[in-house]
N, C-alpha and C positions, 0 to 999 in steps of 0.2 A: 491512569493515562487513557487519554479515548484515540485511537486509529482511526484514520479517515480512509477508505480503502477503495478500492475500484472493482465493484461486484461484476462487472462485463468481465474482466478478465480471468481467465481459466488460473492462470499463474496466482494472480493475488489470491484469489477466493481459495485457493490448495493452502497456499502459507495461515491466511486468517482461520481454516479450520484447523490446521495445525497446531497455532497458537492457542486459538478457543479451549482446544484440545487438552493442553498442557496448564492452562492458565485456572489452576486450582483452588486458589486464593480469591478468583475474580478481582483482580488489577487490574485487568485494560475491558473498555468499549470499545465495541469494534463497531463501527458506523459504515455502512455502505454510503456514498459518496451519488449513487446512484438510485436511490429510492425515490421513489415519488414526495413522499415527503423531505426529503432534505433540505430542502431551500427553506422552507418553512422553519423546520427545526435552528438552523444553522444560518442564517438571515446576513450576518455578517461577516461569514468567510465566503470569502471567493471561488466560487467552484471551477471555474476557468484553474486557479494556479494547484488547488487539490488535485483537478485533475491530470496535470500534469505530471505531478510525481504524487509519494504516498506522504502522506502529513501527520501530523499528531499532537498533538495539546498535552503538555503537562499538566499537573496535577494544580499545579502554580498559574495555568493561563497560558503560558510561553507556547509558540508555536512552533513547530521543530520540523524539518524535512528529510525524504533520502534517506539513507543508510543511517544516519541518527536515528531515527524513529522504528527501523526497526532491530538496530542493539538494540535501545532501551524499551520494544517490546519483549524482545527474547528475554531480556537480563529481567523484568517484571516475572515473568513466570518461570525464572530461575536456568535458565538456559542463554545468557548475555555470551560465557564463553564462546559460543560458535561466530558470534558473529563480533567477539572485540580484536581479533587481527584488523577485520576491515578500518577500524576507527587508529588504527596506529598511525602518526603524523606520517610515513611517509607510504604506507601501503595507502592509504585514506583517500591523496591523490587518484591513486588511478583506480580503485575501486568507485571511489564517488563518480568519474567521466564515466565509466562502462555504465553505474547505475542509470547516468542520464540518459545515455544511449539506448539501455535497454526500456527506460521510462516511454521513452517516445516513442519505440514503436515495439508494446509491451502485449501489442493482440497478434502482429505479426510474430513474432521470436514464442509466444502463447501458442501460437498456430501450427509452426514447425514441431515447437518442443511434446503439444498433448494431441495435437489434431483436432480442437475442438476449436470452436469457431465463435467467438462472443461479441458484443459489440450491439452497436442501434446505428439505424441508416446515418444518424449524423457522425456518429465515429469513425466508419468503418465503408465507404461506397460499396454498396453491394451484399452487405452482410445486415443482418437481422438480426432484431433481440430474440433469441431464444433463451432468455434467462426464467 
């Protein structure tokens, strides 16, 4: 499975070395969404809708979003239980609205939670890639 991830954010970049971390087997790529090369690589996804939320490609092609992608990253390196409440018909609802919410302003709620400030002028007014 490959991840499409958002290297500006403090928050994603903690969970993708997480996963890296644990991910024993080498099951998922984890693709910055943000590298210089990406467009390149990636020609036919839409960086605009990636980066809106986190995205993920099955093995199969299928393109999957949201809290989907990362069960099925946790559960890849063996660790699915923690996050299969979220995917229960009726928790899933309101897990999936918060993910959006938190999707969209994921450097602000990054910012409060590590203090660390990521971002490029066009994301973020006022803030700078220090990545």
């Amino acid at each position: 499975m490959i991840v499409f991830y958002d290297g500006y954010c403090p928050l994603c970049m903690a969970e993708m070395r997480h996963l890296k971390k644990r991910d024993k087997n080498n099951r998922l790529t984890l693709v910055d969404i943000q590298a210089p090369d990406f467009k390149s690589k990636y020609p036919t996804l839409d960086w605009h809708a990636l980066n809106a939320r986190i995205h993920g490609m099955r093995d199969d092609g299928t393109l999957i979003t949201g809290l989907d992608v990362t069960h099925e990253a946790w559960k890849a390196v063996g660790m699915g239980w923690l996050y299969a409440p979220l995917r229960w018909p009726i928790v899933r609802i309101a897990a999936d609205a918060f993910y959006n919410v938190f999707a969209k302003h994921r450097y602000t709620i990054s910012y409060w939670l590590t203090g660390k400030k990521r971002g490029c002028d066009r994301c973020i007014p006022g803030e700078t890639n220090d990545k």
